[in-house]
C-alpha positions, 0 to 999 in steps of 0.5 A, a space after each residue: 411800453 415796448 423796451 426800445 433796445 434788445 442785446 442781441 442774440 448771443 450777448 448777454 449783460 453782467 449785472 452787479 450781482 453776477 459782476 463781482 463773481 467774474 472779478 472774483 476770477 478774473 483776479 484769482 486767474 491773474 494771480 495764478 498766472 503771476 506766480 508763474 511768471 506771466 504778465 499782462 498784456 492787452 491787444 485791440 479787439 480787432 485785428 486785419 482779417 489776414 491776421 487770422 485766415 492765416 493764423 488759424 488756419 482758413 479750413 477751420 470752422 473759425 474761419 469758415 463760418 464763426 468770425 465776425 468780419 466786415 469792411 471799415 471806411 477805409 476799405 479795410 476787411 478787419 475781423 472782431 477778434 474770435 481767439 487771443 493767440 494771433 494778436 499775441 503773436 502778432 504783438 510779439 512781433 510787431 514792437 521787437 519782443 523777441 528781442 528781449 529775454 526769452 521766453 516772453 510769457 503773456 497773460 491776457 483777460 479779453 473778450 472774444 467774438 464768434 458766429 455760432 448757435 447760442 447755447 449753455 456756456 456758449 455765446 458769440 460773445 464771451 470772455 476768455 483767461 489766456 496764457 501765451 510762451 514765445 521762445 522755447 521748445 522744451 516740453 517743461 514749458 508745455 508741462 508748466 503751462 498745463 501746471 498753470 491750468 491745473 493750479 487755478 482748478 485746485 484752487 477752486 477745488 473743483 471736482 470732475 476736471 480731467 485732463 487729456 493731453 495728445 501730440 499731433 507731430 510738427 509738419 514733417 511727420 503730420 504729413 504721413 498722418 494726414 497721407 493715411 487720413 485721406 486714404 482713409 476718408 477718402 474711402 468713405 466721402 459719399 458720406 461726409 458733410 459738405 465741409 469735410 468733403 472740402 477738407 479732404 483734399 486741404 486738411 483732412 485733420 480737421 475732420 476730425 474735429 468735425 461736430 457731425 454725428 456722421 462725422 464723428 462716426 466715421 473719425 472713430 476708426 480713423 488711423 491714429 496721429 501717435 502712431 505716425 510720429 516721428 522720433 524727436 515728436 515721441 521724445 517729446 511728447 514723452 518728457 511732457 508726460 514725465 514732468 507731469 508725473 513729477 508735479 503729480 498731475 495726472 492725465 490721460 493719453 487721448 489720441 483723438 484731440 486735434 484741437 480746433 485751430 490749424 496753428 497747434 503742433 505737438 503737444 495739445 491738451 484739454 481740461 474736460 469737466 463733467 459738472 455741466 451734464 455733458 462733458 465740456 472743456 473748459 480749457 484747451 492749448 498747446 504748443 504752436 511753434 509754427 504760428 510766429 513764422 506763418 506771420 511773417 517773423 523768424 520761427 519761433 516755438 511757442 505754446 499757451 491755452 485759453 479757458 472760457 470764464 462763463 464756463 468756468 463760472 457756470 461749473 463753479 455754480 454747478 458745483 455750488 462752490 461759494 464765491 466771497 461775498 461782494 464788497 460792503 459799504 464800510 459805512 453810511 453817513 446819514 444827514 439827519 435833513 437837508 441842512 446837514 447834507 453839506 457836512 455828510 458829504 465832505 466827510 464822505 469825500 475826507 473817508 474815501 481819499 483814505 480808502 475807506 468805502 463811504 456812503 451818503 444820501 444823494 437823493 434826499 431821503 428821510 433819516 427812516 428811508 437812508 436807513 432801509 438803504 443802508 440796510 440794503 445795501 448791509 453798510 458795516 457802519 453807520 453814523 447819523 449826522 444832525 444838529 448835536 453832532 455838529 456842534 459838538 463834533 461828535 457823533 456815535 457810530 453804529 456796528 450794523 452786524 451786532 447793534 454796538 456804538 462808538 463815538 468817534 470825533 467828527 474832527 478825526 473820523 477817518 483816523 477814528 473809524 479807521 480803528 473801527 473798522 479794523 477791529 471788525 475785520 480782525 473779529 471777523 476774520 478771527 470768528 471765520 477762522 479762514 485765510 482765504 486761498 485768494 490771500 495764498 495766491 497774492 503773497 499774503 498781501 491784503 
């Protein structure tokens, strides 16, 4: 029989055995982002098409071809959004936040949308860990933003992560630059692609961000942005590299990073990982100080990055990095037959209202079929319940890792194998000898 439905191409569905690896990182990055000072926030999934064409930049690739864009009822063009950064700003604008202490910093775990071929860690819906800081133009904060960057890839301990920074100027001093770019390309447009021929005239920066292979031939000789940088552009984007150098981040000066979205100025940077066969960037930012006046709100700096989730799963993986393992059932409650299902059950729901992980029969298998369930799904505990146990209000709860029983009293089984279940912990935890970096991360809370 033919399946009736097919996620469409460039999707792909998170199962429960991949699931818990996401949330795994999801968390991890979150704590990371908290121990710098960044809160959440959320923002629709779509936002009007202007949003974008005017933040991003309409010479981009982004804008140009990738962005899902339709026409609503209301005859509204609204777009599904392909980066967090504009809503941010937008957010950031429309309930007043810059009216509250500055710098306002904002993480986000979102998922993103663009038209592209569909390829390893490339889909046309993915999800993205963002960080944005509205409201200063020290080079510290770019420097703790890659700081952050730099401290959830330690923590994974990942290997073959290499950072390159770059600064392409404010307007003032791109100007020249791009004056010498288009000399420069204009020398050789008989052999650029259509869309940098489009460029040229508007933005020939972006041809340097073009995927090409003639393209990016021609771009290699093409003059360099840090040779055209004005004195306060210079200053800076040396104090970004001197405070990198006193947190012993190292990186490497790459003049050919422009990033891909029209909004950045000054400082842009990249952690590039080798781990996938190719080199990949896993994380990208910058600084855009212009992107809040281009929406309409006074001019302020501002700077953050995004880092792709399945790339970084796909890396950890790569890397065969462990991820802990998905959580257990604390225990099973097996009826012994139909009878006691009613008894299982509220003793279930008395665990879970203490926060304990339980499980019981709600399909009515055999005592011997609930048993390979709870097997399967590696229960820490299980107590059988059937008719001595009822009547004397005890039963006999068994360790599924080493075989050993306890009774426990029916009346306090919460009380009781809550007991239970933190010896086990603390065994475990004893036996391992590891405090998770996860635990660092949060403080040491549980």
């Amino acid at each position: 029989m033919a399946y009736l439905t097919k996620a469409p191409r460039g999707t792909a569905d998170i199962l429960p055995d991949e699931s818990y690896k996401l949330r795994f990182i999801e968390k991890t990055v979150s704590d990371a982002a908290a121990l710098f000072g960044f809160k959440e926030i959320r923002t629709p999934v779509f936002e009007h098409t202007e949003l974008f064409q005017r933040g991003i930049g309409d010479t981009t690739d982004v804008v140009q071809k990738e962005m899902y864009t339709f026409e609503d009822n209301g005859k509204r063009s609204v777009t599904l959004r392909p980066e967090g950064t504009a809503g941010a700003a937008r957010a950031f604008l429309e309930h007043g936040l810059f009216n509250e202490p500055l710098p306002q910093k904002y993480y986000y775990l979102t998922s993103c949308y663009r038209y592209e071929k569909p390829q390893s860690g490339r889909l046309r819906e993915f999800h993205q860990f963002g960080v944005e800081s509205f409201g200063t133009d020290s080079p510290a904060q770019d420097a703790e933003i890659i700081s952050l960057a730099k401290h959830i890839f330690d923590f994974f301990d990942l290997n073959g992560i290499t950072l390159e920074i770059n600064s392409i100027g404010c307007p003032e001093c791109r100007g020249n630059f791009q004056k010498a770019l288009r000399d420069y390309f204009d020398a050789r447009k008989d052999e650029l692609c259509e869309t940098c021929l489009g460029r040229l005239e508007r933005n020939p920066m972006r041809i340097l961000d073009c995927k090409s292979p003639v393209c990016s031939e021609i771009a290699k000789g093409a003059p360099k942005v840090l040779d055209y940088l004005c004195e306060e552009c210079e200053t800076h984007f040396k104090a970004v590299q001197k405070y990198l150098r006193a947190m012993d981040i190292d990186f490497t000066v790459n003049p050919t990073i422009v990033r891909g979205l029209d909004y950045y100025t000054k400082t842009v940077f990249e952690f590039v990982s080798s781990s996938l066969g190719a080199q990949s960037t896993v994380c990208g930012g910058g600084r855009y100080d212009g992107l809040v006046s281009e929406l309409g709100g006074n001019s302020t700096p501002a700077c953050g990055f995004g880092m792709g989730l399945e790339r970084l799963k796909m890396i950890l993986e790569a890397e065969q990095k462990s991820f802990p393992e998905d959580e257990r059932p604390d225990i099973y409650i097996a009826p012994a037959n139909a009878d006691y299902s009613f008894e299982a059950m509220r003793q279930a729901e008395l665990l879970r209202r203490d926060g304990i992980y339980a499980l019981t029969d709600v399909s009515g298998r055999s005592l011997k079929a609930q048993m390979k369930f709870a097997d399967k799904k590696k229960a820490l505990f299980t107590l059988v319940l059937g008719e001595d146990e009822i009547k004397t209000g005890k039963a006999k709860v068994k360790n599924m890792d080493t075989g050993e029983t306890s009774e426990v009293d029916l009346g306090a089984l919460s009380e009781k194998f809550t007991s239970l279940l933190t010896a086990h912990r603390i065994c475990g935890a004893s036996e391992s000898g590891v405090i998770s970096n996860l635990t660092l991360l949060d403080g040491g809370k549980k």
